[in-house]
C-alpha positions in Angstrom: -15.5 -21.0 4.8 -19.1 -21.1 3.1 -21.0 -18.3 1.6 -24.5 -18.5 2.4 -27.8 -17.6 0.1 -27.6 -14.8 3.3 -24.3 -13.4 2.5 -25.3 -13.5 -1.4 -27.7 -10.9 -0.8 -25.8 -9.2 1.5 -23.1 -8.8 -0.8 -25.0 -7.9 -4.2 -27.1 -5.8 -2.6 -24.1 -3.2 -1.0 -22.2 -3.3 -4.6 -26.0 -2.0 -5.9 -26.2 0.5 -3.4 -23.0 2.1 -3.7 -23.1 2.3 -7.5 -26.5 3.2 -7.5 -26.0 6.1 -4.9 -23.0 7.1 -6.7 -24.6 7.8 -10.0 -28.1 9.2 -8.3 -26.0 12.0 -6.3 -24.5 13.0 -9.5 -26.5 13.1 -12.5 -25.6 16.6 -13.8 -22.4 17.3 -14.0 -21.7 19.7 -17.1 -18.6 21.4 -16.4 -15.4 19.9 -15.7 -15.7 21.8 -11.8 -18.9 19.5 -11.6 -17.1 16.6 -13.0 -13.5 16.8 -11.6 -14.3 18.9 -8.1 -18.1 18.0 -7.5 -19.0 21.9 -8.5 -16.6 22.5 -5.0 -19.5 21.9 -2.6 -18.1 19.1 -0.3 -19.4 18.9 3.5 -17.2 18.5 6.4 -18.3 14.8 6.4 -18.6 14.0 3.4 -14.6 15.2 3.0 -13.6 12.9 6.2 -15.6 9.8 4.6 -14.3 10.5 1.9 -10.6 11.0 2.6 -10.9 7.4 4.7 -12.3 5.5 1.8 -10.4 6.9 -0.6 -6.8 6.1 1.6 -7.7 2.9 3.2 -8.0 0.3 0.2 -6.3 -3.2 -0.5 -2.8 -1.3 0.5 -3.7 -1.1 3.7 -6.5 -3.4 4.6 -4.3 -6.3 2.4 -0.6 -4.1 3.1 -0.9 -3.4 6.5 -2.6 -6.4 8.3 0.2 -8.8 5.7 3.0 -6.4 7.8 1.5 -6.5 10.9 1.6 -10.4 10.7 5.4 -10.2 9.7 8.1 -9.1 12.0 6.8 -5.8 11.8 3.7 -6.0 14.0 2.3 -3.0 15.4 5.1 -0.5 13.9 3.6 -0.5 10.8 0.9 1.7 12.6 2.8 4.7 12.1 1.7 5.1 8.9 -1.8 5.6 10.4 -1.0 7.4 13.4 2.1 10.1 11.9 -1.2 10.5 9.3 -3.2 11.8 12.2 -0.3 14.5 13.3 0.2 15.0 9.3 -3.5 15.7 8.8 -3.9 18.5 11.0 -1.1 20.0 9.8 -2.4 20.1 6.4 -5.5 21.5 7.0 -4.2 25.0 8.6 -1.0 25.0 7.0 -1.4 24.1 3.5 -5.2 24.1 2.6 -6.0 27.9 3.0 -3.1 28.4 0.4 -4.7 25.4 -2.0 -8.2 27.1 -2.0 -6.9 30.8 -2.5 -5.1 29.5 -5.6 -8.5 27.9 -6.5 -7.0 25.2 -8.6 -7.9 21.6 -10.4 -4.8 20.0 -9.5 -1.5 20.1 -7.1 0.5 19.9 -10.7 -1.5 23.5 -11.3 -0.4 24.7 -8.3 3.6 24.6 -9.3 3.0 26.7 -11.9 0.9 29.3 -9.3 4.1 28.7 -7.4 7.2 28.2 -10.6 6.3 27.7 -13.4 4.6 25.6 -16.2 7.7 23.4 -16.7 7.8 22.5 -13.2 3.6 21.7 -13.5 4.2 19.2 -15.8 7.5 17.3 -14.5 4.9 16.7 -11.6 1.9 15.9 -13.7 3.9 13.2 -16.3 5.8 11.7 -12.9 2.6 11.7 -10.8 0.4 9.9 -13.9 3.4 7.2 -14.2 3.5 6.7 -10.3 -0.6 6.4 -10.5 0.0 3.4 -13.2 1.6 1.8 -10.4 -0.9 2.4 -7.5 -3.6 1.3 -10.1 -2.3 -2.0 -10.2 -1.4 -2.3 -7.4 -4.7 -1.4 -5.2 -7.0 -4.1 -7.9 -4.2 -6.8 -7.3 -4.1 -6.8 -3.9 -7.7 -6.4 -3.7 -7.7 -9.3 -6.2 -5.4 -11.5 -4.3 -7.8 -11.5 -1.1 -10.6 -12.4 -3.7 -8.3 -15.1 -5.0 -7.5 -16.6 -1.2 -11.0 -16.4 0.0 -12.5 -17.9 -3.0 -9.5 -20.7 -2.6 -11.3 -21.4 0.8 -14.3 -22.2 -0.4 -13.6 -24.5 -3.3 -13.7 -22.1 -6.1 -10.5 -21.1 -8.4 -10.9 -17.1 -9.3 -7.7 -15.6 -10.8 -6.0 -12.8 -10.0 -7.1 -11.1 -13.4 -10.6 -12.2 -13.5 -10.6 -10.9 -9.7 -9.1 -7.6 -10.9 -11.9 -7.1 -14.0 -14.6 -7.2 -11.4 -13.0 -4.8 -9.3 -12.1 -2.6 -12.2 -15.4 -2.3 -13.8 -17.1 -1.4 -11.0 -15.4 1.3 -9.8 -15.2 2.5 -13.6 -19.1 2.5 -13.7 -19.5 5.1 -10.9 -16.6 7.1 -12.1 -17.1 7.4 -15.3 -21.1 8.4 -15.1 -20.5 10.4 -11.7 -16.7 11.7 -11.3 -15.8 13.3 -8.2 -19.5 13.5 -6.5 -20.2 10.5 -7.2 -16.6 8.9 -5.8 -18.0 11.5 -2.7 -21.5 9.8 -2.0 -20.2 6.3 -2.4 -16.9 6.5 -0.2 -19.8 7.5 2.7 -21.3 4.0 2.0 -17.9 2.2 1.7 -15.8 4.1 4.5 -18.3 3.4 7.3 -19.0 -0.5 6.4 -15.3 -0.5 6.2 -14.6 0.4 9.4 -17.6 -1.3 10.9 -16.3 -4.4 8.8 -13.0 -4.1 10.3 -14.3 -4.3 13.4 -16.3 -7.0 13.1 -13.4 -9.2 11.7 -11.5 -8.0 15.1 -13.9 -9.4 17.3 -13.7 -12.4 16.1 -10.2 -12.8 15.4 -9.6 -12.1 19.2 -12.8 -14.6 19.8 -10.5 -17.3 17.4 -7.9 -16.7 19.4 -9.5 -16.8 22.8 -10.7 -20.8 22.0 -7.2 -22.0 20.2 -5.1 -24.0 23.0 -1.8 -23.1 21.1 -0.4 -20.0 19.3 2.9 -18.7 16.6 4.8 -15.8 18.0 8.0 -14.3 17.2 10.4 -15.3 19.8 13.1 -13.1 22.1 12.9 -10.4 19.8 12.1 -9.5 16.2 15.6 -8.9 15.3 16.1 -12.6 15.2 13.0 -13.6 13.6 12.8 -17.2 15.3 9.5 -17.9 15.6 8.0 -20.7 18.4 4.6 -22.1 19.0 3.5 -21.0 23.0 0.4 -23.1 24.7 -2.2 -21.2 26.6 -3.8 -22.6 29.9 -7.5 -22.8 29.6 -8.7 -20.7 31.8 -6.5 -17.8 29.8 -8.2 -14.7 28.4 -8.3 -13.7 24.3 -6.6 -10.7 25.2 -3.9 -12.3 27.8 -3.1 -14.3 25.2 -3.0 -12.1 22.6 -0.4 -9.9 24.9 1.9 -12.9 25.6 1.9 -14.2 21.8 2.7 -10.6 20.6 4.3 -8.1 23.1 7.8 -8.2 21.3 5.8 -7.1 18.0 4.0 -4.2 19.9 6.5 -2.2 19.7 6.6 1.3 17.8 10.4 1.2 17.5 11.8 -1.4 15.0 15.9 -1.7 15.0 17.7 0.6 13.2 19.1 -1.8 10.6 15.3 -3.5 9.5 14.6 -3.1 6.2 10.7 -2.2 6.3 10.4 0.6 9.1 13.8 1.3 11.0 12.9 3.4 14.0 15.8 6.3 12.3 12.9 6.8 9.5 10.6 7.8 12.0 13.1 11.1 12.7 12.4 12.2 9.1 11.9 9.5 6.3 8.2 8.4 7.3 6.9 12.2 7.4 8.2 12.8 4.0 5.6 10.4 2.2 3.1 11.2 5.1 3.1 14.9 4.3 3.3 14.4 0.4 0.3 11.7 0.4 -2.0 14.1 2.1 -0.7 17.3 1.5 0.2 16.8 -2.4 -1.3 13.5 -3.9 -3.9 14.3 -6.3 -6.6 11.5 -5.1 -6.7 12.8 -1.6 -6.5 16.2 -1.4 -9.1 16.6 -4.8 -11.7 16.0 -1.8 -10.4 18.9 -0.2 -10.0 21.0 -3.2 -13.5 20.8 -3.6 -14.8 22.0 -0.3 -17.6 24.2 0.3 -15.0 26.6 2.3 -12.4 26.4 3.9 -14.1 25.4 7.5 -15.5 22.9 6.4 -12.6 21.3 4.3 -10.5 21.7 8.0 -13.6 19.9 10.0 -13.3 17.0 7.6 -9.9 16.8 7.3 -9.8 16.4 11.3 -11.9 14.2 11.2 -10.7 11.9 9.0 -7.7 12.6 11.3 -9.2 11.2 14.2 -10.4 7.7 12.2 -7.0 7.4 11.5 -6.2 6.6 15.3 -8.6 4.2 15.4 -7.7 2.1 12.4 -4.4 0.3 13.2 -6.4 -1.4 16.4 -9.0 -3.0 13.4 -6.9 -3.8 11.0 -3.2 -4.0 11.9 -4.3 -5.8 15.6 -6.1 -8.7 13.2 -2.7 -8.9 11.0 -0.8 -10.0 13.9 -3.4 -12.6 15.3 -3.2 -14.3 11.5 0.0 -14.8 12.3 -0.9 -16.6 15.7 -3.1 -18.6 14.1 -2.6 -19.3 10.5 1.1 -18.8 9.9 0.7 -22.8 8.8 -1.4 -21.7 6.0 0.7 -18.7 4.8 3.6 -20.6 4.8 1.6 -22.9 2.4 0.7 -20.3 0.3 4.3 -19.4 -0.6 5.5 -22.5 -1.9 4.3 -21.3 -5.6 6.6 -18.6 -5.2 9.2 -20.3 -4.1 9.2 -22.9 -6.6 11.0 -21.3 -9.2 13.4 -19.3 -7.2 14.7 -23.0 -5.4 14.7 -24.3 -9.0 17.0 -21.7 -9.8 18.9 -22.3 -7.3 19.5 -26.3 -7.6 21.0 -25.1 -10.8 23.1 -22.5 -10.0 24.5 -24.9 -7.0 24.5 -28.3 -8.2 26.7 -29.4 -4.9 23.1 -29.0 -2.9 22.1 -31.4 -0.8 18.8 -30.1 -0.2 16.8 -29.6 -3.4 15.9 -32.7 -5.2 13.6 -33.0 -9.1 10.8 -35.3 -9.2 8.9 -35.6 -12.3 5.6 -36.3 -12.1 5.2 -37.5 -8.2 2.0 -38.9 -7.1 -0.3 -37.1 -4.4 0.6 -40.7 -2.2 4.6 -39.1 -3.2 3.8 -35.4 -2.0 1.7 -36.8 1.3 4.8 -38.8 2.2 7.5 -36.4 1.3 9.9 -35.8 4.5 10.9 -31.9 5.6 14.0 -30.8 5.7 14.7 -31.6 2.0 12.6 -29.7 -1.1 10.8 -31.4 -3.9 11.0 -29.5 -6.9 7.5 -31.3 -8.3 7.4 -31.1 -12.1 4.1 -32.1 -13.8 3.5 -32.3 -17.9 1.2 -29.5 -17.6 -1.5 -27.4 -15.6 -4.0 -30.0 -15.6 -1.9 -32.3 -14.3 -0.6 -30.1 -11.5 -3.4 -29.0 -9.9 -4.8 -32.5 -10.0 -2.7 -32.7 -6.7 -3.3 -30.9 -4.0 0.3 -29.6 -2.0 -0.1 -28.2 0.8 3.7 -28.8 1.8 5.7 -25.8 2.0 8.9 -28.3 0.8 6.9 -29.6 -2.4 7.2 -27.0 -5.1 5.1 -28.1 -8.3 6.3 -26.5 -11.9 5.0 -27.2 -15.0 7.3 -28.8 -17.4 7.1 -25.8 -19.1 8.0 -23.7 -16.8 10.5 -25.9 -15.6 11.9 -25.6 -18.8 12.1 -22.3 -19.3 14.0 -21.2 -15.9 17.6 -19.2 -16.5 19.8 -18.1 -13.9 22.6 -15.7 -14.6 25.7 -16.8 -13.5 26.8 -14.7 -10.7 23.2 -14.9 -8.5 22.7 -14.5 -5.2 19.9 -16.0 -2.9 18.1 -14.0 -0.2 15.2 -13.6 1.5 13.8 -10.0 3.7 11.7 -12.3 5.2 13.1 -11.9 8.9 11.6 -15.4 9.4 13.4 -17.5 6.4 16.1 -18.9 8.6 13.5 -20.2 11.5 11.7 -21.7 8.9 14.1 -23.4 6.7 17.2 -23.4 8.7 19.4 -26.4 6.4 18.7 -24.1 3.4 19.5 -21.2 5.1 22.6 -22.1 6.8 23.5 -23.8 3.5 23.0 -20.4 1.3 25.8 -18.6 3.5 28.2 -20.3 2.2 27.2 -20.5 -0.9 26.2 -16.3 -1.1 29.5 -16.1 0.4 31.5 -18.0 -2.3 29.6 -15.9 -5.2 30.1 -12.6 -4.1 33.7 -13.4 -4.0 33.8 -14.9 -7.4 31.6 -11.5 -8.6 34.3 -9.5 -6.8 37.2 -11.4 -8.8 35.3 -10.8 -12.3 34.6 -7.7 -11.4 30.7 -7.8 -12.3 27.7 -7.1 -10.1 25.7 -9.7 -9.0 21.7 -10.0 -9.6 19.6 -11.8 -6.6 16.5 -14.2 -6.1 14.4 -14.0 -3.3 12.9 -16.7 -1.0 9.8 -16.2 1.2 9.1 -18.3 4.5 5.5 -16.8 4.5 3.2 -15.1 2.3 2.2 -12.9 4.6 -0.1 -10.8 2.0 -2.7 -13.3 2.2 -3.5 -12.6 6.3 -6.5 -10.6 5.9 -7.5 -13.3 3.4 -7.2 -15.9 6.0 -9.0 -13.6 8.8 -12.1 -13.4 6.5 -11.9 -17.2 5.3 -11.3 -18.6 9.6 -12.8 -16.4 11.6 -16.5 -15.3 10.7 -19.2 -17.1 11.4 -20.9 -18.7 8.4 -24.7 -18.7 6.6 -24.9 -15.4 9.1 -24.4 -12.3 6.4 -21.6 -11.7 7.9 -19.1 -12.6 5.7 -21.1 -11.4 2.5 -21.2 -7.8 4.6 -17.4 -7.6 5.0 -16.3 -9.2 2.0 -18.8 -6.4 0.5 -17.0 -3.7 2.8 -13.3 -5.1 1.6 -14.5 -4.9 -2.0 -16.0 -1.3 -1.5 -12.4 -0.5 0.6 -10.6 -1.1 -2.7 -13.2 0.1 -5.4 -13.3 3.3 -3.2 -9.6 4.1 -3.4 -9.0 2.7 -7.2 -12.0 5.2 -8.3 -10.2 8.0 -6.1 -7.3 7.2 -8.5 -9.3 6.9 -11.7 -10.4 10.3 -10.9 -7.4 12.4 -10.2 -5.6 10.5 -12.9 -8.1 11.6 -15.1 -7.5 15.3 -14.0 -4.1 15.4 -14.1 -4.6 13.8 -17.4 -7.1 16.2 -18.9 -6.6 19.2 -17.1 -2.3 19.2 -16.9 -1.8 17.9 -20.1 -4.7 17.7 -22.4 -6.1 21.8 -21.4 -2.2 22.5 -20.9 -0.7 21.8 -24.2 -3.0 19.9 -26.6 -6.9 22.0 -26.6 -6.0 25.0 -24.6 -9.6 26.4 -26.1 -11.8 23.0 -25.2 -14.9 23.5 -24.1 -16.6 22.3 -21.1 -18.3 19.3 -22.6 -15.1 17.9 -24.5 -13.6 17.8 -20.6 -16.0 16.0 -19.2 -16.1 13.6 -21.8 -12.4 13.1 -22.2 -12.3 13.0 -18.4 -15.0 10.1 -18.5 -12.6 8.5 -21.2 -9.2 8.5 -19.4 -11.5 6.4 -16.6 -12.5 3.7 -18.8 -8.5 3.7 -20.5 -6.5 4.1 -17.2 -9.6 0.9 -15.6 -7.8 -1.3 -18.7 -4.0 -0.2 -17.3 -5.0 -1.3 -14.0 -6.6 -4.2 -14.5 -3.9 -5.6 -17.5 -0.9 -4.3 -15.0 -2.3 -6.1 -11.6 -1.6 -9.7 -12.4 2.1 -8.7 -13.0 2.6 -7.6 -9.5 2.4 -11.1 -7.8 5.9 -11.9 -8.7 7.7 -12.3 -5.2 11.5 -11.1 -7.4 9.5 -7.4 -7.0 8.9 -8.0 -3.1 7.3 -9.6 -0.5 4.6 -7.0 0.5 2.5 -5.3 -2.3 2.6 -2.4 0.9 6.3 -2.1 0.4 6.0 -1.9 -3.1 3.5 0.9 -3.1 5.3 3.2 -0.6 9.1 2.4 -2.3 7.7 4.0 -5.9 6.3 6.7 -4.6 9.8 7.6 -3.4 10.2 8.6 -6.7 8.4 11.8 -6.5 7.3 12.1 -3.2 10.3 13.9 -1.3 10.7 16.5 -4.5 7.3 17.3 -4.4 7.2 18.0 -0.7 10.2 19.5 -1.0 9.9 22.1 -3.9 6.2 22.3 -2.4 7.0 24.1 1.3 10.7 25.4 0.4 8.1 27.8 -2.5 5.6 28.3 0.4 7.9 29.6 3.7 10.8 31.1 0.8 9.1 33.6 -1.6 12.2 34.5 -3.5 13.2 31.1 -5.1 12.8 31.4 -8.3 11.1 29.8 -11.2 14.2 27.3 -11.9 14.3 25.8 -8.2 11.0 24.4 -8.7 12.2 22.4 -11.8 15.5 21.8 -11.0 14.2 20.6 -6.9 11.6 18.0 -8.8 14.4 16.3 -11.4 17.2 16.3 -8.2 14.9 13.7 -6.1 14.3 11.8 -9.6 17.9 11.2 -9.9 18.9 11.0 -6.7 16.5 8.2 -5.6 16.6 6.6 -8.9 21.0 6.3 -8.5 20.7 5.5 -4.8 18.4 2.8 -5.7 20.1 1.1 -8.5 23.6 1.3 -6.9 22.3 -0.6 -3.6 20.7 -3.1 -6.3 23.6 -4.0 -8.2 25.6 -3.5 -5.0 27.8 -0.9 -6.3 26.9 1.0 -3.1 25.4 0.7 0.2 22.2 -0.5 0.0 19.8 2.4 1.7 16.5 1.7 3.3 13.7 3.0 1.0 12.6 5.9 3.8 16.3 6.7 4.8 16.7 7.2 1.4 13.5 9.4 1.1 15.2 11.9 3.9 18.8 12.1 2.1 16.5 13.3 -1.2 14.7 15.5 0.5 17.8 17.2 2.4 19.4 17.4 -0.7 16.4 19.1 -2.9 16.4 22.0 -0.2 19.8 22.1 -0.1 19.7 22.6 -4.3 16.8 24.9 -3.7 18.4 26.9 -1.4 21.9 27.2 -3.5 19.8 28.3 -6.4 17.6 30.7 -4.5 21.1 32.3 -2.7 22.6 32.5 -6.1 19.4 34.5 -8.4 16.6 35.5 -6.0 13.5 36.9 -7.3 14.0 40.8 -7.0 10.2 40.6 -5.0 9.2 37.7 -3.3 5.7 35.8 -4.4 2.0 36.9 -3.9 -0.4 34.1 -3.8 -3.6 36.0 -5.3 -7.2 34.8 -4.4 -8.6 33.3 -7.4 -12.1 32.1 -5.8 -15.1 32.9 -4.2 -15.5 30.3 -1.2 -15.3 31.1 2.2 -11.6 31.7 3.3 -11.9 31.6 7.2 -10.1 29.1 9.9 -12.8 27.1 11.8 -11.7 27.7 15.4 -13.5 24.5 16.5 -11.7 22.2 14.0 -8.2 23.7 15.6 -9.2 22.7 19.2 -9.7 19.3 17.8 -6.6 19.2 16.0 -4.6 19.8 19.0 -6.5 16.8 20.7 -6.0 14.2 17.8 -2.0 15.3 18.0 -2.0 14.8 21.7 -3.7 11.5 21.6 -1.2 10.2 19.0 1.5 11.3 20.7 0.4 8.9 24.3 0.2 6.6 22.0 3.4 6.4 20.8 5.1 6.7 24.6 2.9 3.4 25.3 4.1 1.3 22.9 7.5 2.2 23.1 10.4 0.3 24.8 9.8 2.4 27.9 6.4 2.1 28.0 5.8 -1.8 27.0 8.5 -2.1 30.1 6.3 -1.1 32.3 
């Protein structure tokens, strides 16, 4: 891959434009409804933009096209297209209520609803969760910095990758807040999805020229994976059909780990609902709309985009896999490393793991598959002074070497569906052993704690798209790399923002200055940006360790567990029953808490069964309205809830934006019938 003196100028001059047009719009905000809600004047599409921008960042661009290229494939489209049905919903369903209350934050609106105890369970759970997604958007946006720059010769780290991305979107934030986060995500959110496209034509024009391709074989179940040759005269999109018509399906088994087709029933609604119904970052664009037509109008469009975005960025995932599952499998052998290190020690029978110190790149060229080189060099220097590109050579430091413990009753796994095809002597090795442990662990009487292998690093597929497909010296890579690194600016300064509302208008108005002033909100607001840009960009490095998981996407959706089914729960059980008191609210929010938290730890320790991350999402979400209800049957409010009107916009459904709506649901729903079993059958 080479960046031209084209591309250069390409890319420096969007990051200038974007910042630039973000301050510009918003150069006088005085209040903290200027500041935090853009003096609630939004447009219809500045809201959908917005809403697009904000959502689609390094989770998704990085998330979804790294599941896409796993087992997963096209399945992890839902998350797109249940957004489009979810969407709709939201704006005539829950948005009229929002802008009646005429509130900062959704954290407010409990305490409309409850109470204030039950406002700040959600704010101090929502800012904690936020910590997370912080660091989590600016390291995976880091990490396709990190393998692009790779391509090209250079070595950028992950935190000097994240400090870039951090200040930026703290520049525009801090001078501009909400208006400013507005007028940029215009910029960003059409160069992203024109930048998506582009790096789908070419992937498909890649694949249309390659005589030979990767595909997951019989079914994904399995996970074997087989190399298939093409005939010349075969199209990009033939191919494309007969690499990848097992992974194009909507319907994943019921046992998979990332997206069982059971969760679609209930588990993947819950965070679909709470994301756009509930989450601060997204629905502050549609607090501050200029009424409440024009807050439905972009929220259905937006809805519409969604449809369109799993065919330019989950439909490249899948054809990195095709084409560069060499490479990803490359890329994991520094996370392996330690994990097979660990391993050699806790089995010293194994056959198949052997310490070399100090091997010569002549050693590592010659080294024969099957059996793994655990690589271990006097220091850094020394280790990248080789070049491995041998996904059974694992360099370690001596240090690091060194400093490796493994506790005594440990497991080795992988939820990497293709482990097995990849290393099958390991594999069929660690049975036994696994076996042999858990039964020693069940003698003793003591919970066992796992390691986790990965075949492919399957993060790193947009990363490969950008650094394979696009032509080079043409401005094209500058433009999309520019369009990635506005994608994830765009959704960190979303978070920057709301986490500086919660911050500042939940806690810091709440309980600490009740009597501030206008000014000391807005300056405090433009503080908790610069402090929470530090948390981000300090926490990101720490969330390339593969023990956490294998898919920064995974990650990102499992936390939000956390809160996500109590919100959404306590949320529409206050909205359709008036009567539940005060105490449901609080006691609804701290049963999820619980709940997923002891679910979670007793499949980790293996005290219980281990429950897929949205199953468990629908059991919590059952049970908060089962609480709720209990409570509210027990000590009912003697009159049920008024919501009063406590602003001045415009209050009236836009008739047009419902006739859309009911087009954008239909249009999801043929899609879903085509790529299920019956209709890939056909």
């Amino acid at each position: 891959m080479e960046f031209g003196l084209l591309d250069i100028v390409v890319f420096v001059g969007f990051i200038a434009v974007v910042v630039s047009t973000g301050i510009l719009k918003s150069r006088h905000e005085k209040t903290g409804e200027d500041y935090f809600l853009a003096g609630r004047g939004l447009k219809w599409w500045l809201i959908g933009f917005s809403l697009i921008a904000a959502n689609i960042s390094s989770e998704q661009l990085v998330g979804m096209s790294g599941n896409a290229a796993s087992h997963v494939g096209l399945a992890i489209a839902s998350y797109e297209w249940m957004a489009a049905i979810t969407l709709v919903v939201i704006a005539f369903a829950f948005l009229p209520y929002f802008l009646r209350a005429g509130i900062y934050t959704m954290p407010e609106f409990l305490e409309v609803r409850y109470n204030a105890t039950a406002r700040t369970i959600m704010a101090v759970a929502t800012l904690f969760i936020y910590m997370l997604l912080l660091g989590s958007v600016t390291y995976s946006g880091a990490l396709t910095i990190n393998t692009m720059a790779s391509k090209m010769g250079y070595n950028v780290s992950i935190y000097n990758a994240a400090l870039v991305i951090g200040i930026i979107a703290m520049a525009y934030v801090t001078a501009g807040g909400l208006k400013a986060c507005a007028w940029a995500d215009l910029i960003q959110g059409s160069a992203l999805i024109l930048g998506s496209a582009v790096v789908m034509l070419f992937a498909f024009k890649k694949l249309g020229a390659t005589t030979e391709g990767l595909a997951f074989v019989e079914n994904v179940k399995t996970g074997a994976v087989g190399m298939k040759s093409f005939a010349q005269d075969t199209g990009a999109m033939d191919r494309f059909w007969e690499l990848n018509k097992v992974r194009m399906n909507m319907f994943l088994p019921k046992d998979d780990k990332v997206l069982p087709w059971t969760a679609l029933l209930l588990g993947l609604w819950i965070p679909n609902f709470y994301y756009w119904g509930m989450n601060q970052y997204i629905t502050q664009r549609t607090l501050a709309s200029k009424s409440l037509a024009e807050g439905q109008k972009g929220i259905v469009f937006s809805a519409f985009m969604k449809i369109l975005i799993p065919f330019v960025v989950v439909v490249p995932g899948i054809i990195a896999f095709n084409l560069f599952a060499k490479d990803m499998q490359d890329q994991s052998v520094g996370d392996n490393a330690p994990v097979i290190a660990k391993y050699m020690m806790a089995n010293k029978n194994t056959q198949l793991v052997s310490v070399v110190q100090n091997p010569s790149e002549t050693a590592v060229a010659d080294w024969v598959h099957g059996k793994f080189m655990i690589a271990v060099y006097p220091d850094e220097v020394s280790l990248k002074a080789v070049k491995v590109n041998n996904p059974f050579v694992l360099p370690l430091t001596q240090e690091k070497f060194d400093g490796l413990k493994v506790a005594e009753y440990t497991v080795f796994e992988s939820e990497d569906k293709s482990w097995q095809a990849a290393f099958p002597e390991l594999a069929a090795e660690l049975q036994g052993y696994n076996e042999s442990v858990m039964a020693a662990a069940s003698t003793a009487k003591v919970s066992v704690t796992s390691e986790k292998f990965i075949a492919y690093k399957y993060d790193t597929a947009l990363g490969q798209l950008l650094s394979n497909v696009l032509p080079a010296k043409t401005g094209l890579v500058g433009f999309v790399l520019a369009a990635l690194l506005g994608a994830i600016v765009s959704s960190l300064a979303a978070m920057l923002n709301a986490a500086s509302t919660i911050f500042t208008m939940d806690i810091f108005k709440k309980y600490i200055h009740p009597q501030a002033g206008q000014k000391t909100l807005v300056l405090l607001g433009r503080i908790c940006v610069v402090v929470f840009s530090v948390i981000a960009v300090m926490l990101a490095p720490q969330l390339g360790n593969p023990k956490i998981s294998n898919s920064i996407f995974t990650i990102i959706q499992e936390s939000q567990g956390l809160i996500s089914p109590g919100i959404l729960g306590v949320f529409v059980f206050g909205l359709i029953v008036r009567k539940a008191p005060p105490v449901a609210g609080v006691i609804g929010l701290l049963t999820n808490i619980v709940s997923y938290g002891g679910m979670y730890m007793l499949g980790r320790y293996k005290i219980g069964p281990e429950i897929q991350f949205l199953n468990r999402m629908a059991i919590c979400f059952a049970l908060v309205l089962i609480v709720m209800s209990l409570i509210t049957l027990i000590k009912p409010l003697a009159q049920p809830i008024v919501f009063e009107r406590k602003t001045n916009i415009e209050l009236v459904t836009s008739r047009g934006a419902k006739i859309a709506g009911i087009f954008v649901v239909i249009i999801t729903l043929a899609l879903y019938i085509l790529f299920s079993p019956i209709g890939l059958a056909k």
